[in-house]
N, C-alpha and C positions, 0 to 999 in steps of 0.2 A: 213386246210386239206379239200382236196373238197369232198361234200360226195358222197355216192355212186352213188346215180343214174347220177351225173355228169358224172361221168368215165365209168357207166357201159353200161348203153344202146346200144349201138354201138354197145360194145365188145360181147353183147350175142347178135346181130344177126349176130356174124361172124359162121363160117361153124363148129365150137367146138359145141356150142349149139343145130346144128340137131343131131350131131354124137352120143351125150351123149342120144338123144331120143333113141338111136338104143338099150339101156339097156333095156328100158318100153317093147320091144320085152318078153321080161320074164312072162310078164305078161299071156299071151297065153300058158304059163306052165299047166295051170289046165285044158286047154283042153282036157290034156292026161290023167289026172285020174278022170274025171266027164263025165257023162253019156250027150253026147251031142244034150239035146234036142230043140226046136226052142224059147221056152223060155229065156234060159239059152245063149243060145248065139246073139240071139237079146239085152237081156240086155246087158251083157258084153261087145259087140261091143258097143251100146249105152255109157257106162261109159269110155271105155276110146276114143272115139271120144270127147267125153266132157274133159276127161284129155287131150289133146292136144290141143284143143282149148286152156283151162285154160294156157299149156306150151307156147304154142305161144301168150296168153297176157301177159304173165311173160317177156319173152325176149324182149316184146316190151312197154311196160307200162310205165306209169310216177312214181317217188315215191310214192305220195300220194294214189295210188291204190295196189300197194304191198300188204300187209296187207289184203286186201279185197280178192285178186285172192290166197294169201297162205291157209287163212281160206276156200277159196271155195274148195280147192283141199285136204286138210285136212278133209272135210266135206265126199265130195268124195269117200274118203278110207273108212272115218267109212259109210256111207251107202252104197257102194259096196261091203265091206264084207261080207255083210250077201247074196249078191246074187253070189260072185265069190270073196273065200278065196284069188287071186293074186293080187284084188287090195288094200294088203298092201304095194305093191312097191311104191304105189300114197303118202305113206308119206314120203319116204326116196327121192323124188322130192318135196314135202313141203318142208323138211328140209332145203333141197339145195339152193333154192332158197333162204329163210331165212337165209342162213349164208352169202349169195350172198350177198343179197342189207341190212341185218340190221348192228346193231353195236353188241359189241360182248354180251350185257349183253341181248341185245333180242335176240338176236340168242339163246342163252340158255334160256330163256324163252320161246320161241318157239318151242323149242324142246323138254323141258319139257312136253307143251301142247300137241304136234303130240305123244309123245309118251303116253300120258294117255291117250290119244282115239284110240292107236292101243291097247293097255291092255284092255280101255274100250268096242272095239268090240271084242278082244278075249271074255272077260266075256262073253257078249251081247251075240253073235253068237255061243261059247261055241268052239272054235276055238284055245283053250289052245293046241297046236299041234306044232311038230316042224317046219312043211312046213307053217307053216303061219308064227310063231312067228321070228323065225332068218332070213326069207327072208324079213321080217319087219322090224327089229330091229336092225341088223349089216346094212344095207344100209343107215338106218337113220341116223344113228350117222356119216358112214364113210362119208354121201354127206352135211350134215351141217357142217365138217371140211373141204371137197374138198370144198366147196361155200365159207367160212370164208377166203379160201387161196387164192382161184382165186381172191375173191376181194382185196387180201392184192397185190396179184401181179398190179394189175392193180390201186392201189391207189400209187403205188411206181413208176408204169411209168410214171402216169400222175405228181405226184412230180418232177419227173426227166426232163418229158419236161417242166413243167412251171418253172426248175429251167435254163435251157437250152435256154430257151428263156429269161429269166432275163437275164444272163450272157451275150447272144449276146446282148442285149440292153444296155449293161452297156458296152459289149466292144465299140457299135457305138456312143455312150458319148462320149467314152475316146478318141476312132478315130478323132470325131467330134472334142472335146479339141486339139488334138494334132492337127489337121489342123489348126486349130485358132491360137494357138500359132507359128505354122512355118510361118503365114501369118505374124504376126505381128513381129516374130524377122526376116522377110527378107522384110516386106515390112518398118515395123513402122517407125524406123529411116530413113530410104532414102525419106520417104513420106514427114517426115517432115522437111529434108534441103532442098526437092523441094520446098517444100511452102514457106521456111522462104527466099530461095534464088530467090523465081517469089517474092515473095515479094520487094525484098531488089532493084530486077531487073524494079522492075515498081518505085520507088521511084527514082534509077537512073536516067532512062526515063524522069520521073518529072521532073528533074534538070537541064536535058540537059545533064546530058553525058552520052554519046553514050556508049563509048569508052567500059567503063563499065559496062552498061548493059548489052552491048554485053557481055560481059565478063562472068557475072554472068547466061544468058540465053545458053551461051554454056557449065557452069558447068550444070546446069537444063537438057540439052537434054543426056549430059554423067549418071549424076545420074538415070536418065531413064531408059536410055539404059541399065545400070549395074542393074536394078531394074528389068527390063522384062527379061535378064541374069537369076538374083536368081531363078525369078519364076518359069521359064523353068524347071531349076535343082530342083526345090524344087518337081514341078509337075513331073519331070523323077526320083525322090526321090519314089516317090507313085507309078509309075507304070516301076520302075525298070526291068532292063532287067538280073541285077546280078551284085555283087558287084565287080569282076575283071574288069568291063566295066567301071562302076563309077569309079574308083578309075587311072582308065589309063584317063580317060576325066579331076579329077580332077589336075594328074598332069600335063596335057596338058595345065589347065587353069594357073597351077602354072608358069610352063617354059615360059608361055606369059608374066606373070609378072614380070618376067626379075628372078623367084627364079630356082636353082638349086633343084632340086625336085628327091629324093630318096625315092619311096614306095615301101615297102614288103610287100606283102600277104602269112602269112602262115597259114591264117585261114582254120581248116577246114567245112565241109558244114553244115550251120545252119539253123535253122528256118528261114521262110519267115517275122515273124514279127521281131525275132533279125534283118537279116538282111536289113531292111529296116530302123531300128535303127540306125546301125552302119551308113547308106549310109550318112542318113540326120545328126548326128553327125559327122560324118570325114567332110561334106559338110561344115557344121556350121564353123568347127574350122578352113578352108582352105581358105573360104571366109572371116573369121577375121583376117587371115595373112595377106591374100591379102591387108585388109585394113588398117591394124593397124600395120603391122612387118617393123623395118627400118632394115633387115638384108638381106642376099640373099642366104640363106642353108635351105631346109626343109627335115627332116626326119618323113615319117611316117610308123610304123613296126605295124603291125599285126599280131597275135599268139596265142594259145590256152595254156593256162598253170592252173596246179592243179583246173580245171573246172572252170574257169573265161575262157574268152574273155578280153584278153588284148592290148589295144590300145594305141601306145605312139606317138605324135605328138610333135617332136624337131622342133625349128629356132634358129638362130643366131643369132637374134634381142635382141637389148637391153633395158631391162624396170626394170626401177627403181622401179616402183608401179603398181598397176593395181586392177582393182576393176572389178568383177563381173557382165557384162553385161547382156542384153537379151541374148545374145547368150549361153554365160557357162550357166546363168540360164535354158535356153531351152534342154541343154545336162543333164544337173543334171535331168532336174525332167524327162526325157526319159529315163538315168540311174537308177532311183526311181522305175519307174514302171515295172524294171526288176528286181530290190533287187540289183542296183550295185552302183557305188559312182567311185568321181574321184578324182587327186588330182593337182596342180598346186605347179609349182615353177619357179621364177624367177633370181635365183642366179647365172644363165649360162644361158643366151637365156631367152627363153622360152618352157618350158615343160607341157606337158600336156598328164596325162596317165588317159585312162578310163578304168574300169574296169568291166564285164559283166559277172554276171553267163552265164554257157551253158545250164543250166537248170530253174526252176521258184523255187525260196526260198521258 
C-alpha cells in the first residue's frame, strides 16, 4: 500500500484545500463580541497569518515534516487562546491534517493530544465556556474523520490506477505472446520447408540436375509467395476493418482454391478483442484447409447461442487421423484466454466447432 504522502501531496494542492480554508473565516467570530482594541487585533491577525502559513506547509510538505508543522499549529491554538478565544478552530485543522497524512492509530493519538491542550487552555485561560469549548471540540473530531476519509479515498484511487496500469501491462504481454505465436504458426513451418527445400535445391545444383533444382527453387518462390500471403492476413488480422469483410476475403481465398465456400454470419456485434479472435481463428483453420483438405465443400456458420459464440467449420475431406498442429494449438490457447474450448471430429469430413463466451468467465 503506498503511503500517504505518496498519494497525497498533489491531491492537497488541488483547489478543495483553499476552499476548506474559507471555514478558518470563523475565526474573526470574536471580533463581534471583544472590544476591538489595536492590541487585540494586531495579535490576532498576527496568529492566523502564521496559521496559514503553517496551512500552506501542510498541503505542500514532505512526510517527514508532518508532525513538525501539526505540533506547530497545535502549539498555535494553545497560545492563541489566551489572546483570542477563536483560535480553538486552529486545532480541529491539526486534527485534519493528522487524519490526512497519518495512519489510523496516530491519528488517534494525535487527537487525543490536540484535544488535551484545547481542555488544557480552557483550564489555562479559564475559557470553560460554550463558545470556545464546542466550536473546539465538534470541529476536531468531525475534521480528523473528514482527513482519515479523504485519505482513504485517495489511497484507493491510487490502488486502482497502479492496478490499471498492471492490467494494461499484462494485457501488452499477452498481445505481445499472441503476436509471437501467430508469427510462428504462419511463418514457422513455411520457413522451414523453404530452408530444407533451398537446401535440397542447392545439392541438386551440386549434381548437375538442373532439371530439378529448378523444380525445387520454384516450389521455394510459391512457398514465399503463400508465406508473404499469411502475413498480410495475419497483419489485416490486427488492424481489421470488421469481420463481414474478413470473412467475404476468406471465402474469396477459398473459391481460388478450387473449394465451394458457404459462410454464414449470424453473429451479433462483439467486442473488438473477441472479434479479432475470431478473425485470426476462422483465418487459422481456412488456411489449414487450404493446405491440408483433399475435399471441395467448406461450410463455415457463425451464431450466437445460450451466451457462447459458436463457430463451426465443415469440409468434405477425408482423414483418417490427425494430430494437433500449431495451428488448433494456436486456436485452443486464444480460445483459453476467453474461457472457451473446442472440439474436433473426423467421422464425416472434418469438423471443427469453436466455442466463445460472449462475455469474460
Amino acid at each position: 500500500m503506498p503511503s500517504p504522502n505518496h498519494t497525497t501531496n498533489a491531491h492537497m494542492e488541488q483547489p478543495w484545500s483553499w476552499i476548506s480554508l474559507m471555514f478558518s473565516a470563523f475565526y474573526f467570530f470574536s471580533f463581534f463580541f471583544t472590544p476591538l482594541t489595536l492590541g487585540f487585533i494586531t495579535i490576532s491577525l498576527t496568529l492566523y497569518f502564521t496559521f496559514v502559513g503553517l496551512f500552506i506547509r501542510l498541503t505542500r510538505c514532505s512526510k517527514k515534516h508532518v508532525v513538525f508543522y501539526i505540533v506547530a499549529m497545535t502549539v498555535l491554538g494553545t497560545i492563541g487562546s489566551g489572546q483570542n478565544p477563536s483560535s480553538s478552530i486552529f486545532y480541529g485543522y491539526a486534527a485534519f491534517f493528522a487524519g490526512f497524512y497519518l495512519t489510523r492509530q496516530q491519528v488517534l493519538i494525535a487527537s487525543l493530544i490536540i484535544t488535551a491542550n484545547l481542555f488544557f487552555s480552557a483550564t489555562v485561560y479559564n475559557l470553560w465556556v460554550s463558545y470556545y469549548i464546542f466550536p473546539g471540540l465538534v470541529p476536531l473530531v468531525a475534521m480528523a474523520l473528514m482527513g482519515a476519509y479523504i485519505q482513504q479515498n485517495i489511497r484507493y484511487e491510487e490502488r486502482e490506477r497502479q492496478s490499471g496500469e498492471e492490467k494494461r501491462q499484462l494485457a501488452t504481454v499477452a498481445e505481445r505472446e499472441r503476436i509471437a505465436r501467430d508469427l510462428h504458426d504462419t511463418l514457422g513451418h513455411t520457413l522451414s520447408s523453404i530452408a530444407l527445400k533451398a537446401q535440397l535445391a542447392k545439392k541438386l545444383g551440386d549434381r548437375g540436375e538442373t532439371e530439378k533444382a529448378l523444380a525445387e527453387i520454384d516450389e521455394v518462390a510459391k512457398l514465399a509467395s503463400e508465406t508473404l500471403s499469411n502475413v498480410r492476413q495475419a497483419i489485416s488480422g490486427y488492424r481489421h476493418r470488421g469481420l463481414g469483410e474478413r470473412l467475404s476475403h476468406l471465402q474469396t481465398r477459398l473459391e481460388a482454391a478450387n473449394f465451394k465456400a458457404t459462410i454464414t454470419n449470424q453473429l451479433d456485434q462483439t467486442d473488438a478483442q473477441r472479434e479479432a479472435a475470431i478473425i485470426l481463428m476462422v483465418t487459422e483453420a481456412v488456411t489449414n484447409i487450404i493446405r491440408h483438405c483433399r475435399g471441395n465443400e467448406v461450410n463455415i456458420t457463425l451464431k450466437n447461442s445460450e451466451g457462447f459464440i459458436q463457430i463451426h467449420i465443415n469440409d468434405n475431406g477425408q482423414v483418417e487421423r490427425f494430430y494437433p498442429g500449431n495451428g488448433l494449438v494456436g486456436i485452443q490457447e486464444r480460445l483459453q484466454s476467453f474461457g472457451g474450448h473446442y472440439t474436433a471430429d473426423n467421422s464425416n469430413g472434418f469438423r471443427l466447432a469453436l466455442n466463445l463466451p460472449m462475455e469474460n468467465l
